[in-house]
C-alpha positions as CSV (number, residue, x, y, z in Angstrom):
1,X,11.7,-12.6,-3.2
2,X,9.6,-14.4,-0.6
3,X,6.5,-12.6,-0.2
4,X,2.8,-12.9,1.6
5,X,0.2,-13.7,-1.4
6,X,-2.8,-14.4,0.5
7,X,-6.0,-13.1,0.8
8,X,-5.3,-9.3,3.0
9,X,-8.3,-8.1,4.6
10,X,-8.2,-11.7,6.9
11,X,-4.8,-9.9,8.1
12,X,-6.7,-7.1,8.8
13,X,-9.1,-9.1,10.8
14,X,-6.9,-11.2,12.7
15,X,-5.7,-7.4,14.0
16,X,-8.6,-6.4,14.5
17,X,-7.9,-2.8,13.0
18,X,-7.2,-1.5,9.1
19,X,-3.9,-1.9,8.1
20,X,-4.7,-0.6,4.8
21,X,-3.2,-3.0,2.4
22,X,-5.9,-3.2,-0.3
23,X,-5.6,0.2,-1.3
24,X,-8.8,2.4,-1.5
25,X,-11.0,-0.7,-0.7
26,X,-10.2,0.1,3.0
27,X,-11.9,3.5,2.5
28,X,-14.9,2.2,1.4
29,X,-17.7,0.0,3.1
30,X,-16.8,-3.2,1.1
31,X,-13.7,-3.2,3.6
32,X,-13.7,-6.4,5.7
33,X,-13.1,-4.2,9.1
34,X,-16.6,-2.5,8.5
35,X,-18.7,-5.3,7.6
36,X,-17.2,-8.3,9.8
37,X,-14.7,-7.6,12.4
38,X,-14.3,-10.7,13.6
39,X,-11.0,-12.9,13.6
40,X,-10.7,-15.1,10.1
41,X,-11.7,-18.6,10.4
42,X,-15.2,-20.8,11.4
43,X,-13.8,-20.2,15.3
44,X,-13.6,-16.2,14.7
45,X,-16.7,-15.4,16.6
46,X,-15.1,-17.5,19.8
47,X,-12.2,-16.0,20.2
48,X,-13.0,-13.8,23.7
49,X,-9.7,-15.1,25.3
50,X,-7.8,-11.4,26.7
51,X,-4.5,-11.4,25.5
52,X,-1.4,-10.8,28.2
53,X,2.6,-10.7,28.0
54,X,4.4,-12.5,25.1
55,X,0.3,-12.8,22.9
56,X,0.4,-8.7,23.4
57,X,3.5,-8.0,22.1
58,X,3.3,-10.6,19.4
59,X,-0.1,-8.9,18.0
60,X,2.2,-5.7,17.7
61,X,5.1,-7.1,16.4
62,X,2.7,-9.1,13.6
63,X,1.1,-6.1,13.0
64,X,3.7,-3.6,11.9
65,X,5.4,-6.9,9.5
66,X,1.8,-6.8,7.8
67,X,1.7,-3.0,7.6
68,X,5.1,-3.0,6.0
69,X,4.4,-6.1,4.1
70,X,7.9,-7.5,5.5
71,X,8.2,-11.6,6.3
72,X,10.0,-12.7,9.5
73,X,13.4,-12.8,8.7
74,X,13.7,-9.5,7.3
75,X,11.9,-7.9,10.4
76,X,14.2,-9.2,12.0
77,X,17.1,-7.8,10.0
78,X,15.3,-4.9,10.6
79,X,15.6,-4.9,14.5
80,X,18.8,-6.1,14.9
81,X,20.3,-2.7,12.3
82,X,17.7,-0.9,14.7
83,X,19.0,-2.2,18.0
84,X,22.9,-1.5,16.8
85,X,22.0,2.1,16.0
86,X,22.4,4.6,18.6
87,X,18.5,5.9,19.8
88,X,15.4,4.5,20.9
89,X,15.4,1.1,19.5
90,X,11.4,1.4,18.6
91,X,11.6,4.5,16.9
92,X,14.5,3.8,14.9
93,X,13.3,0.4,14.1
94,X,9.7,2.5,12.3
95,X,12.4,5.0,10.5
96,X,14.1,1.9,8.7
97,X,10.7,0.9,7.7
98,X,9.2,4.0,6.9
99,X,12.6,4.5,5.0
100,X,11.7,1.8,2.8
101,X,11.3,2.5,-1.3
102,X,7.8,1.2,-1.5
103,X,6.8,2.9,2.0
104,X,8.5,6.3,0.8
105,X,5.9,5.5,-2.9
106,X,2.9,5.0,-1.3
107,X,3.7,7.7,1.1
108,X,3.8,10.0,-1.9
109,X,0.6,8.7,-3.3
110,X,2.1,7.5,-6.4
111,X,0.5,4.5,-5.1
112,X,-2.5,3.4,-3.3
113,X,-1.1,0.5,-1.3
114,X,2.6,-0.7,-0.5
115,X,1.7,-4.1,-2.3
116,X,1.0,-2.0,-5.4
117,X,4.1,0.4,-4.6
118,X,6.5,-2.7,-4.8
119,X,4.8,-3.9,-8.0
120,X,5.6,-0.3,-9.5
121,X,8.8,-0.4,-8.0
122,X,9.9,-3.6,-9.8
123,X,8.8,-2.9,-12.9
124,X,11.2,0.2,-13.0
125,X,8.7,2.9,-13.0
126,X,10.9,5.7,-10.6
127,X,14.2,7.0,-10.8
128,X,16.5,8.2,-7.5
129,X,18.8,10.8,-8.2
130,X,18.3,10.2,-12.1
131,X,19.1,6.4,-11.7
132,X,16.6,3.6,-12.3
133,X,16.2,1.7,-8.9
134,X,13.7,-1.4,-9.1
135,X,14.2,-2.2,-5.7
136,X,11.2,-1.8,-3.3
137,X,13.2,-2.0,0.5
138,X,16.0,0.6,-1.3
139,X,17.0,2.5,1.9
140,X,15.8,6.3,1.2
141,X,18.3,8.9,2.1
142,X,17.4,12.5,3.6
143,X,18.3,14.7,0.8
144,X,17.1,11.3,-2.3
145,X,14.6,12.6,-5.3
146,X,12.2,10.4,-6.4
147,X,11.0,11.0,-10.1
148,X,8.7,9.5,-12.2
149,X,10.9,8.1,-15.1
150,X,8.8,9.6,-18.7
151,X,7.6,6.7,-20.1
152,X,5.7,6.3,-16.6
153,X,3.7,9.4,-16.4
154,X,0.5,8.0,-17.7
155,X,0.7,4.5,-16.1
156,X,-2.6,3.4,-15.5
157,X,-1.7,2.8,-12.0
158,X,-0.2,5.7,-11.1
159,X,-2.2,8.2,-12.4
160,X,-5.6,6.2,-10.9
161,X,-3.1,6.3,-7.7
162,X,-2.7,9.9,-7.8
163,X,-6.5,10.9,-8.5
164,X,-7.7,8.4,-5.8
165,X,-5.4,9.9,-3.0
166,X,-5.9,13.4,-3.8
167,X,-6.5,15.4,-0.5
168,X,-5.1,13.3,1.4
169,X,-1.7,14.5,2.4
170,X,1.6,13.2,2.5
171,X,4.2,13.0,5.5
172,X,5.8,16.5,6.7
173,X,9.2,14.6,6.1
174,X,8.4,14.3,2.2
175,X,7.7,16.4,-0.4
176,X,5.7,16.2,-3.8
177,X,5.4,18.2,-7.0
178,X,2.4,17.0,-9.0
179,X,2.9,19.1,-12.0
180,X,6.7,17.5,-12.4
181,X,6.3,13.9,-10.7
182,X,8.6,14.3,-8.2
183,X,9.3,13.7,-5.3
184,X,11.7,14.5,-2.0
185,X,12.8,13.4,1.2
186,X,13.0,16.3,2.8
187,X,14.6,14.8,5.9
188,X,14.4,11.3,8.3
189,X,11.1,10.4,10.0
190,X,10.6,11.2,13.6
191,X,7.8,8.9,15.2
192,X,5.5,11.8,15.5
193,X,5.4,12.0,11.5
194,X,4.9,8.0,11.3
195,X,1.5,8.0,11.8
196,X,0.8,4.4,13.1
197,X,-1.2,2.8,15.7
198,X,1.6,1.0,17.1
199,X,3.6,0.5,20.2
200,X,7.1,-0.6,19.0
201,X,8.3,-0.8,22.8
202,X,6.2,-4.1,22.8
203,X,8.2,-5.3,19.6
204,X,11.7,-4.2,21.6
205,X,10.0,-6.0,24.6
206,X,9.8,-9.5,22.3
207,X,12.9,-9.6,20.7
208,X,15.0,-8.7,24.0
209,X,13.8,-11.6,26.0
């Protein structure tokens, strides 16, 4: 599976804004946002230009690929199942990607970054509805239960996951029992509950022209 393997924070810095791929690094003042917010590369500091029309809405469609950690063509995929579904294209098109396995784990705080989510994911760590599913853009279902499988429960990486997130909340769509290492999806998304910076009308905008 094609994937970005890069170094992350110059994402972050080419969007000027956290997008909170490295995990909690981005809560900390090592993160690349708080000591250099500049745009990567030795021309960073020169890039004044203000962005109109189609450089806009490609910043917003680039970001929300990076914050899902999706390339191109699936996006894509993505918009097109979005723009068949009856709704507001934008919103719906956030739902399939909040919707997402990986999203849906890190969401939960079994894990402190999507990146680290999908690792988890692949290596068979969770169960849905009692059934070992290993595949991170899985399509969560109102109604699906997440568990830990047993041999899991003291993963390094999930436990450090859980301890490091502590207190920070999950989504009112979602629900999480600590004590059992479960986990529910209570019911779909609305955009109020997908807490993102974004404007997905932008991302409609680019794809419609």
């Amino acid at each position: 599976m094609a994937r970005y393997i890069g170094p992350v924070c110059r994402l972050c810095r080419r969007e000027g804004m956290k997008l909170f791929l490295k995990g909690e690094r981005c809560y900390t003042e090592k993160c690349a946002i708080e000591k250099r917010n500049l745009p990567p590369g030795q021309h960073g500091k020169l890039r004044k230009a203000k962005m109109v029309g189609y450089g806009v809405q490609l910043r917003e469609k680039q970001k929300v690929k990076r914050i899902y950690g999706v390339l191109e063509n699936q996006f894509r995929r993505y918009f097109e199942m979005a723009d068949r579904t009856r709704g507001i294209t934008g919103e719906t098109l956030l739902q399939l990607l909040e919707r997402r396995f990986d999203s849906v784990i890190y969401r939960l705080g079994l894990a402190t970054s999507r990146a680290q989510a999908r690792q988890q994911i692949r290596h068979g760590h969770f169960l849905i509805n009692g059934k070992k599913v290993d595949i991170p853009s899985y399509s969560m279902k109102a109604g699906d239960t997440i568990t830990v499988r047993g041999t899991s429960a003291q993963n390094a990486s999930i436990v450090h996951a859980m301890e490091e997130v502590k207190g920070r909340g999950i989504p009112e769509w979602l629900q999480f029992d600590a004590g059992q290492l479960t986990g529910r999806v209570q019911s779909l998304p609305t955009r109020e509950q997908i807490n993102l910076p974004v404007q997905e009308q932008l991302i409609v905008e680019l794809y419609s022209k």
